[in-house]
C-alpha positions in Angstrom: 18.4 -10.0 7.8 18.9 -11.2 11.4 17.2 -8.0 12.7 13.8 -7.7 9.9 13.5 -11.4 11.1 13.6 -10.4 15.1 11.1 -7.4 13.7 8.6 -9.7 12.2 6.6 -10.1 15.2 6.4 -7.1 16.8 5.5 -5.6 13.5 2.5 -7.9 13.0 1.6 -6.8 16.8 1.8 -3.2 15.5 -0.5 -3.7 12.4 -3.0 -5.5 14.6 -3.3 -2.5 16.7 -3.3 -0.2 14.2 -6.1 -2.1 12.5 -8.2 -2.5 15.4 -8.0 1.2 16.4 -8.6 2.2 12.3 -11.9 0.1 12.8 -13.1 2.5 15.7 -12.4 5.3 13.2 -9.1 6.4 14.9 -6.6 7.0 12.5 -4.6 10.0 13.9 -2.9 7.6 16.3 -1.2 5.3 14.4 -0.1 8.5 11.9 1.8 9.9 15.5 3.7 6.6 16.6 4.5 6.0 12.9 6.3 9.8 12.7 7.7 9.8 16.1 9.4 6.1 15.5 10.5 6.8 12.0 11.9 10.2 13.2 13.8 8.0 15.9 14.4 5.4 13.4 16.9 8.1 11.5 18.0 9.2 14.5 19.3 5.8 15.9 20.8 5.0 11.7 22.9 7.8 12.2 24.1 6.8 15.9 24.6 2.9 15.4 26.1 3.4 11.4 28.2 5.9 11.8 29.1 5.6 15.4 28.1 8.7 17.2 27.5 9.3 20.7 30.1 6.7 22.1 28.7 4.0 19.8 31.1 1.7 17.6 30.8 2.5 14.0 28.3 -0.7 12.6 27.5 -0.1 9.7 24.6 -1.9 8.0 24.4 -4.3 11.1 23.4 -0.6 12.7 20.9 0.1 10.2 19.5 -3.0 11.3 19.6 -2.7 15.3 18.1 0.6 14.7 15.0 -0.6 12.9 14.4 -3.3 15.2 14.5 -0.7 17.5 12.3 1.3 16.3 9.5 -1.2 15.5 9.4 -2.9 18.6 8.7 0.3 20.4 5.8 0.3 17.7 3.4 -2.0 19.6 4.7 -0.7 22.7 3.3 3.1 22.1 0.2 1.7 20.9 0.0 -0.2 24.4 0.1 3.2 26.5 -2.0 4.5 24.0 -5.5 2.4 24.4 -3.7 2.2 28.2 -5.3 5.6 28.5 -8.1 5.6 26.3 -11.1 4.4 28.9 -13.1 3.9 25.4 -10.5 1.2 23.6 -10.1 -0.9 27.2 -13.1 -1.1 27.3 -13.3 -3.1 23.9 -10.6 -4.9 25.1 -12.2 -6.1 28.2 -15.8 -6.8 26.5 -13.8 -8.5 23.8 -12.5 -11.7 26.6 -16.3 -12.8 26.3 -16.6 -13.4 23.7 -18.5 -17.2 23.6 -17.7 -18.4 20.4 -14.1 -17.6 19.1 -13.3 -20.2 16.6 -16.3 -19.3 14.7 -15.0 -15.5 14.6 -11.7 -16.6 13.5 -13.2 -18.7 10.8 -15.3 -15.4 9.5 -11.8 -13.4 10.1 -9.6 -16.1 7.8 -12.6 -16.1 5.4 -12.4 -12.6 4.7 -8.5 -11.9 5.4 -7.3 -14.5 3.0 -8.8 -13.1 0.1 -7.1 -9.3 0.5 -3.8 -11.1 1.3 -3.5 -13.1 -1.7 -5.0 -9.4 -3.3 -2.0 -8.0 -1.9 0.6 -10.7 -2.4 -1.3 -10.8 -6.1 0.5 -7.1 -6.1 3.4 -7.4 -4.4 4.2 -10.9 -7.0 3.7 -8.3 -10.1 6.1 -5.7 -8.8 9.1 -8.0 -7.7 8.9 -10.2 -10.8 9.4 -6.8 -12.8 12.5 -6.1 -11.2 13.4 -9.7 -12.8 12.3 -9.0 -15.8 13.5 -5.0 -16.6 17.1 -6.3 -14.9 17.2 -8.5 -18.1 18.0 -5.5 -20.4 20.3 -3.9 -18.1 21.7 -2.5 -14.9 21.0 1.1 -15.9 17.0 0.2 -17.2 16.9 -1.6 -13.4 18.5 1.3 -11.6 15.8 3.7 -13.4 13.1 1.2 -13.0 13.7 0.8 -9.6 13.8 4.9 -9.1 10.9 5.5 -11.0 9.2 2.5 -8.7 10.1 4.6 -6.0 8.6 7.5 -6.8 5.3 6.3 -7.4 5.8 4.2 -4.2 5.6 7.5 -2.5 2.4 8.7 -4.0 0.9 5.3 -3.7 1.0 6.3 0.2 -1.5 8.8 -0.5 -3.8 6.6 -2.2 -3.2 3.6 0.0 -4.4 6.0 3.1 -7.9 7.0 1.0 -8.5 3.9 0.2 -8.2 2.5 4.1 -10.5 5.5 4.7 -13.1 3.9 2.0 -13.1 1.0 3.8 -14.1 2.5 7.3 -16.3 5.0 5.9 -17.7 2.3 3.7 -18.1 0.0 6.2 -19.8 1.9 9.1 -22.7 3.9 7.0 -23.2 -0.3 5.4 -23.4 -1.9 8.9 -25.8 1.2 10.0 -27.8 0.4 6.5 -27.6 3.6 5.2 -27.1 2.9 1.2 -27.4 6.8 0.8 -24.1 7.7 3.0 -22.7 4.9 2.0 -22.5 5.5 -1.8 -21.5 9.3 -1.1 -18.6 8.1 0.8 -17.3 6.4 -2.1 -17.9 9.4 -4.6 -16.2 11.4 -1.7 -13.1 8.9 -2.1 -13.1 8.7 -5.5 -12.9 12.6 -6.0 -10.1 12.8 -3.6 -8.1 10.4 -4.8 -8.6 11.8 -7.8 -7.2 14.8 -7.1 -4.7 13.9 -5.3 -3.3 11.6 -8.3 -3.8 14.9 -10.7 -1.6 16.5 -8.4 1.1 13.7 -8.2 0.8 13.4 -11.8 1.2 17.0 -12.9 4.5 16.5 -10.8 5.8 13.6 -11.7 5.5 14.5 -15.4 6.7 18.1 -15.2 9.4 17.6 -13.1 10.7 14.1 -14.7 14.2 15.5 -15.7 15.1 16.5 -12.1 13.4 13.8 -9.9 16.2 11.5 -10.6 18.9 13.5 -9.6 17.7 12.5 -6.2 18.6 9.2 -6.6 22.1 8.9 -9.0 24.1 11.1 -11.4 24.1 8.4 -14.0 23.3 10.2 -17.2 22.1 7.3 -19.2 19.7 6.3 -15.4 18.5 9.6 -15.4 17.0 9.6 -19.4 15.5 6.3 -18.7 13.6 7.4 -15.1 12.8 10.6 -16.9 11.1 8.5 -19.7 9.5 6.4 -17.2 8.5 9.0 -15.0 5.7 10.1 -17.8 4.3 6.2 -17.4 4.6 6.4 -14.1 2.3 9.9 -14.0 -0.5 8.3 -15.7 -0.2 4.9 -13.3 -1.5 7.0 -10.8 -5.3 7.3 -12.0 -5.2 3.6 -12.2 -3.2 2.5 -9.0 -5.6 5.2 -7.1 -8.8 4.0 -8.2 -7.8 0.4 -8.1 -7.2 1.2 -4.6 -10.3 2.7 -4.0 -12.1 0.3 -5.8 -10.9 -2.7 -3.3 -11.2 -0.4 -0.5 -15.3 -0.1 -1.3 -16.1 -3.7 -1.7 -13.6 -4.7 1.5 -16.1 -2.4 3.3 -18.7 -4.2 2.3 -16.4 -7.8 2.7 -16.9 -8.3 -0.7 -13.5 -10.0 -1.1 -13.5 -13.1 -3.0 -14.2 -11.0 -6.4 -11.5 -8.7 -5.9 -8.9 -11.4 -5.4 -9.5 -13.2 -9.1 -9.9 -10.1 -10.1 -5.9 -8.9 -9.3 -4.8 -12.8 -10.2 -6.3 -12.2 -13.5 -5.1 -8.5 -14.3 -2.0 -8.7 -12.4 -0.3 -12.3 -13.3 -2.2 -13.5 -16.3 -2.5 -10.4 -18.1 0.0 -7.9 -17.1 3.3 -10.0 -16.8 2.8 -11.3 -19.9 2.3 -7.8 -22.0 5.4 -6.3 -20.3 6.9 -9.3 -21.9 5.5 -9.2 -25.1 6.2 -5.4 -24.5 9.9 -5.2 -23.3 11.7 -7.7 -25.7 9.6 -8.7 -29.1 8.1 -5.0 -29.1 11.1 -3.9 -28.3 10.2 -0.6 -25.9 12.3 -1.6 -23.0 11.6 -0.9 -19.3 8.7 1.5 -20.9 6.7 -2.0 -21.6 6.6 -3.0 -18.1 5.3 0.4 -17.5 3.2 0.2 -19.9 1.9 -3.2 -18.7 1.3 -1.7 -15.4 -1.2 1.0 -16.6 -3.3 -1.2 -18.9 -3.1 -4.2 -16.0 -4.6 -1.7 -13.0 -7.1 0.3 -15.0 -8.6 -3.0 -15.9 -8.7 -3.6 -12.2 -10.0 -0.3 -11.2 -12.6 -0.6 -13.8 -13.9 -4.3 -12.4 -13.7 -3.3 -9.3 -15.8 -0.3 -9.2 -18.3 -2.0 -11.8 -18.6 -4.6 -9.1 -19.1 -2.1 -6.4 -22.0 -0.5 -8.5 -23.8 -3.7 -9.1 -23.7 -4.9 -5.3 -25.3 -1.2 -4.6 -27.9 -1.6 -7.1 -28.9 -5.3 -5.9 -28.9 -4.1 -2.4 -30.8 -0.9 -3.4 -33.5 -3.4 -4.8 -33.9 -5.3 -2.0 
């Protein structure tokens, strides 16, 4: 804990770069540091928790030194990075004139708030159901937490399209251009699309073997393998609800969004998995359940939303 704590602001340094260099379109950057680190990131686990190379066996204190390792060097790359980029200095340099600073942090906390509450909205659903689906038993958590994993992973995938949505979004909308800007989102909304089919198909055909990644637990497997169908269809609605709030973010539309998730995600879908879980009696599948009524609802709000704001600016 020691070392995530020590990692905390170097981290935030890292996402600050990454964000400003994602604004400028770059996104191939931040991809290469992230796979070079993580690759040393395994590499150092291995030396520091095993004790290889003339290193005292640490165990999880290793685990630990490695990743703090690993994610200072994260801001650090990104320094020699725009070090040799004459283009990104150069932002960097025009960006110490700037005359009036507190109002752009004002504008910054104004629009920042809103998508991390969105995001803590999210993150507050997800913990709370690892409370709740470790009521019934170790072995529904252990295959909750697998099956959580899983779409963790694809989540990725969406997560990436929909920061894409956002920049795409957001440059043809600062340029005016209503047309590109609505053909972005389509684009985005195909794609992730697809990409959730994909994930789906898999998750859902290969349910019985997935969890033989994770434990040999016969009565863990059934459950993730029951779950794992859930979790297939959760992907149409976590990718568009990512896409969704990726399309109105690029067009700061963020205040919306955010009693939008506090809505769908604490007051409606908490409460079902409840209801769900124990006096419906379907177990961990209720939570799952929960999820996949609770983030199309999002989806569908946010992209109704989206459609409106096009239409009134289209009017104007």
């Amino acid at each position: 804990m020691i070392m995530r704590i020590l990692s905390l602001l170097p981290f935030l340094l890292f996402i600050l770069q990454k964000q400003f260099l994602e604004g400028l379109g770059n996104t191939v950057t931040a991809m290469l540091i992230c796979l070079g680190l993580n690759l040393l990131n395994i590499l150092l686990n291995w030396v520091f928790i095993f004790g290889h190379w003339g290193a005292e066996p640490m165990g999880a204190y290793g685990a630990g030194l490695a990743s703090l390792i690993a994610t200072v060097l994260m801001p650090v790359a990104f320094i020699i990075a725009i070090a040799c980029n004459s283009e990104w200095r150069r932002y960097l340099r025009l960006s110490r004139h700037t005359s009036d600073s507190r109002s752009l942090l004002r504008e910054l906390a104004v629009v920042g708030f809103p998508i991390g509450l969105q995001t803590t909205m999210e993150t507050v659903l997800f913990t709370i159901s690892f409370i709740m689906v470790g009521w019934i038993s170790k072995e529904a958590l252990a295959a909750h937490q697998v099956t959580n994993q899983v779409a963790d992973f694809a989540f990725m995938l969406s997560l990436g399209v929909g920061s894409a949505t956002t920049i795409r979004v957001s440059h043809q909308y600062g340029l005016g251009d209503l047309r590109a800007m609505r053909m972005a989102a389509n684009a985005s909304i195909h794609l992730v699309l697809l990409m959730n089919t994909i994930g789906a198909t898999l998750m859902i055909g290969l349910r019985h073997y997935i969890p033989y990644l994770f434990t040999n637990d016969p009565e863990v497997i059934n459950i993730a393998a029951e779950l794992l169908i859930f979790a297939g269809l959760f992907q149409y609605a976590d990718g568009l609800q990512c896409v969704g709030a990726g399309m109105l973010r690029g067009v700061t539309d963020v205040k919306a969004p955010m009693w939008i998730t506090v809505i769908a995600y604490l007051i409606v879908a908490l409460p079902l998995g409840y209801l769900l879980m124990f006096p419906a009696g379907l177990g961990a599948r209720g939570m799952w359940i929960s999820f996949v009524f609770a983030l199309t609802m999002a989806a569908v709000a946010f992209h109704w939303r989206f459609r409106w704001l096009f239409r009134k600016q289209s009017a104007k």
